[in-house]
Backbone as CSV, one residue per row, in Angstrom:
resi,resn,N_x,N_y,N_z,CA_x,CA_y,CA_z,C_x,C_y,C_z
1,UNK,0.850,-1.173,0.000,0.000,0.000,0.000,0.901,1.243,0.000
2,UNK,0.808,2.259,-0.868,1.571,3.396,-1.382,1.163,4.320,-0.129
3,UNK,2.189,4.913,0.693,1.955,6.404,1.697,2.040,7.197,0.850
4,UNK,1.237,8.171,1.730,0.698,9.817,1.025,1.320,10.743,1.922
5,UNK,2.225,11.687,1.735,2.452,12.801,2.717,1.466,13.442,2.491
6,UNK,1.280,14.533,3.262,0.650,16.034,3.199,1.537,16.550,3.255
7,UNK,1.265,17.805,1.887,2.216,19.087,2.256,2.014,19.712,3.339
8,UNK,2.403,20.549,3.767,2.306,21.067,4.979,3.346,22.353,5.100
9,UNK,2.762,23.136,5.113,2.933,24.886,4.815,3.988,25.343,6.090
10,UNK,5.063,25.561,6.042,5.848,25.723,7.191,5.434,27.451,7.117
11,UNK,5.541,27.470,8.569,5.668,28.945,9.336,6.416,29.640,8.875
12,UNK,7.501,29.849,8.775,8.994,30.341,8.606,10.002,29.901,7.249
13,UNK,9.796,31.021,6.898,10.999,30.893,5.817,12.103,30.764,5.961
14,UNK,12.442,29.557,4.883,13.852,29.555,5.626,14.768,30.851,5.694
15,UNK,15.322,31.257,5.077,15.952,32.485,5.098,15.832,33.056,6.565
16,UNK,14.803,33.316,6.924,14.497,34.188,8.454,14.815,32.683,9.309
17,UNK,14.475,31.136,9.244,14.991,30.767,10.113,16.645,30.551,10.685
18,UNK,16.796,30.531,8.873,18.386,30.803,9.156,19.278,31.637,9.965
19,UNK,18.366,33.032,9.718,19.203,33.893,10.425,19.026,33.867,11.767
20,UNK,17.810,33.087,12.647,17.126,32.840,13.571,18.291,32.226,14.314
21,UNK,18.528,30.693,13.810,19.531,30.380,14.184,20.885,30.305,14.097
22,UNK,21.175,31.384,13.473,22.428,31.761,13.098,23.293,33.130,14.389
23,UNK,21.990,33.440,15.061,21.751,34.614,15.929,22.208,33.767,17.347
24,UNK,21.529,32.579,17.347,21.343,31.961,18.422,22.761,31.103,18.989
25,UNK,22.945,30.498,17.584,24.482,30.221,17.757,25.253,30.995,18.216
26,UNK,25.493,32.263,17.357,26.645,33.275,17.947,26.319,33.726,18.952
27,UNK,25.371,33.974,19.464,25.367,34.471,21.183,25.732,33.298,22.062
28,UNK,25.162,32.139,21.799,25.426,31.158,22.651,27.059,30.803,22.659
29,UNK,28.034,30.998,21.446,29.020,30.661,21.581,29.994,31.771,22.477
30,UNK,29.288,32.585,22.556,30.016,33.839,23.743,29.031,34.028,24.929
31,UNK,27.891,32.582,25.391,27.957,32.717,26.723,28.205,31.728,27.548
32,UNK,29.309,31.091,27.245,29.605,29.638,27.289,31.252,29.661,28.252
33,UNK,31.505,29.158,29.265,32.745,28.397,29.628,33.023,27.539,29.496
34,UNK,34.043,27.133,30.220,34.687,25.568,30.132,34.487,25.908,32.073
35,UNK,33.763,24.722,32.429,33.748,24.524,33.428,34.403,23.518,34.238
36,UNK,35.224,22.663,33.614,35.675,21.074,34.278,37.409,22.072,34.600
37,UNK,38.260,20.980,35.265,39.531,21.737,35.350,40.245,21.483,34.116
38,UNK,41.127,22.463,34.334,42.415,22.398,33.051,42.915,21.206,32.585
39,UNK,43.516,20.350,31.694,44.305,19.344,31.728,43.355,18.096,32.060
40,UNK,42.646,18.344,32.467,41.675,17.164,32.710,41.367,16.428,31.164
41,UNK,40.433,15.077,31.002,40.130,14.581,30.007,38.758,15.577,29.818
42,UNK,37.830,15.548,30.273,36.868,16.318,30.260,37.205,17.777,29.390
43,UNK,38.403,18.401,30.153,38.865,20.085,29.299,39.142,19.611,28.452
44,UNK,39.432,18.051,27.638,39.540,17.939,25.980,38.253,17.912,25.961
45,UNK,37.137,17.329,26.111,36.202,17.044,25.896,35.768,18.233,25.322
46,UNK,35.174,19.451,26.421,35.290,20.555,26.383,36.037,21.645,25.108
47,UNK,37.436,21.083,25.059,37.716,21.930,24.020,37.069,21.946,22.752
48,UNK,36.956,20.266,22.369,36.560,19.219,21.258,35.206,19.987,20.670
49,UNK,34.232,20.195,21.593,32.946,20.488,21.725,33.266,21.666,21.223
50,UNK,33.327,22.899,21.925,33.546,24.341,21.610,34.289,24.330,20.554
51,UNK,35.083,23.884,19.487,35.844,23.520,18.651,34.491,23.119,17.795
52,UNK,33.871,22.249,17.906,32.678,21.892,16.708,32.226,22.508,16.495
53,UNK,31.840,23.783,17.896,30.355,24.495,17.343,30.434,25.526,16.645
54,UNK,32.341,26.206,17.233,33.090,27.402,16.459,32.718,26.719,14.924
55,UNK,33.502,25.552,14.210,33.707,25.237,13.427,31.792,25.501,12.373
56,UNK,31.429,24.782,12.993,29.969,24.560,11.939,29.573,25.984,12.080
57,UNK,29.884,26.906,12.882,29.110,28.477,12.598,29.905,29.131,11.392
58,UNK,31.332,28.791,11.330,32.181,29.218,10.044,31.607,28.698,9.060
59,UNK,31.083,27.407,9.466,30.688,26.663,7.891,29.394,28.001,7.652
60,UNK,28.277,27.354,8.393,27.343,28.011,8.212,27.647,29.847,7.504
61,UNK,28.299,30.704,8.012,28.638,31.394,7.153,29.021,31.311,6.020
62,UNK,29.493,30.341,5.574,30.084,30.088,4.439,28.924,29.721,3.158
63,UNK,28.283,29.156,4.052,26.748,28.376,2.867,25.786,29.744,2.846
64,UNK,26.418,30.544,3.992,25.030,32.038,3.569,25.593,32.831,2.704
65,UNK,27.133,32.758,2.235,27.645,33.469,1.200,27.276,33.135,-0.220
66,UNK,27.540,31.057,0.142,27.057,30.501,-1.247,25.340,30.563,-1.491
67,UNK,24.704,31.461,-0.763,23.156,31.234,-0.695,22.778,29.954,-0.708
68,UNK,23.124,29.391,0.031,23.214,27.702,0.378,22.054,27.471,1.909
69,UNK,21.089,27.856,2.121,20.797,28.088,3.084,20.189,27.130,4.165
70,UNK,19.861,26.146,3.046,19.819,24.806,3.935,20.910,24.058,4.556
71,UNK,22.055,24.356,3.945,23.413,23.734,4.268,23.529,24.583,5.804
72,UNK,23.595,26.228,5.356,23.944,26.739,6.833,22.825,26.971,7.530
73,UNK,21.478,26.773,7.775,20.743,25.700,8.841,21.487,24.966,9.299
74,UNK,21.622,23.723,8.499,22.130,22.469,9.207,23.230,22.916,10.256
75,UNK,24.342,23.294,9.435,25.436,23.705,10.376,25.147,24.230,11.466
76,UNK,24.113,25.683,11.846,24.155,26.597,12.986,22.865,25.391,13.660
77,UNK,22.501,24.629,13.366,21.963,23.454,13.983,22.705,22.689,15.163
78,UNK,23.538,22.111,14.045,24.735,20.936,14.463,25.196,21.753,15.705
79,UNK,26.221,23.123,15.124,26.646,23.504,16.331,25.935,24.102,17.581
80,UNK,25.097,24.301,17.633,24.395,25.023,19.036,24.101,23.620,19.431
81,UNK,23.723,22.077,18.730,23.550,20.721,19.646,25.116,20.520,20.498
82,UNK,26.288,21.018,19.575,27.184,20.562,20.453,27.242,21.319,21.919
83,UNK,26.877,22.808,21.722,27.131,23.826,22.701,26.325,22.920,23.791
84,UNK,24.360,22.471,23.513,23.655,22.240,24.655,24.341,20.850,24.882
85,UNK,24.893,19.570,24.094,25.388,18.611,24.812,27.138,18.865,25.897
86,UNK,27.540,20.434,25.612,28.630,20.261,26.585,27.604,20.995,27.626
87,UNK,26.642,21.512,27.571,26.023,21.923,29.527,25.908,20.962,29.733
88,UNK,24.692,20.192,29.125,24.514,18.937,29.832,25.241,17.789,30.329
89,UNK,26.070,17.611,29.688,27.608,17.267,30.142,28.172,17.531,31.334
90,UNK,27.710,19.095,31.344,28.738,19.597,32.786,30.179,20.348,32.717
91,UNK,30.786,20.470,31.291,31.762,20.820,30.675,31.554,22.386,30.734
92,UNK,30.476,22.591,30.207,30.134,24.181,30.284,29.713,24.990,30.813
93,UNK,30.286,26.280,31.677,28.501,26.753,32.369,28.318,28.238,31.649
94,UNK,27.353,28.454,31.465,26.861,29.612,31.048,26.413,30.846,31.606
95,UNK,26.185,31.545,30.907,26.002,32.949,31.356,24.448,33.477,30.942
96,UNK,24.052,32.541,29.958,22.514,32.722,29.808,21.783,31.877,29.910
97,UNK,20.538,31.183,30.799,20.067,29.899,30.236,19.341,29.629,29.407
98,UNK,18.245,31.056,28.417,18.022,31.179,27.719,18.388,30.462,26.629
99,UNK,19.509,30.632,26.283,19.703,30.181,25.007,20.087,28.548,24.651
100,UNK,20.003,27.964,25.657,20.667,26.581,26.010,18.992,25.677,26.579
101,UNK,19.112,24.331,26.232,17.950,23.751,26.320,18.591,22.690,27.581
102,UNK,18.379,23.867,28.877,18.834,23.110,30.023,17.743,22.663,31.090
């Protein structure tokens, strides 16, 4: 038996969600510490993490240059999951909780 989607009319354009979360990323990546100690395995952990999320927000700029805008979604996606899996972790503490799904 053949499935049928429904279309289904999204709210938000992408474009505006992009920049939505493109907003959300960069604040979140400047309200963020490293909370575990120095030298520890964890402060790699920590670095590793903050290192992904820097990384996929560069991407993501990069796909809003190529008007690529689903690509940099994904990215400012990816990275704000790494930002909320280092709170939850314990690696990070923040300065807003707003922006973090704690």
């Amino acid at each position: 038996m053949p499935v049928y989607y429904r279309k289904v009319k999204q709210h938000a354009v992408l474009p505006e969600k992009v920049k939505r979360y493109e907003e959300l990323l960069r604040k979140a990546l400047k309200a963020f510490e490293i909370a575990v100690q120095e030298n520890s395995h964890l402060s790699k952990v920590a670095r590793d993490y903050s290192n992904m999320a820097s990384s996929y927000y560069d991407d993501g700029m990069h796909f809003i240059k190529d008007e690529d805008m689903v690509n940099a979604l994904v990215c400012f996606s990816y990275g704000h999951a790494w930002l909320d899996a280092g709170v939850k972790l314990g690696v990070f503490k923040v300065s807003d909780e707003n922006l973090f799904t704690i």
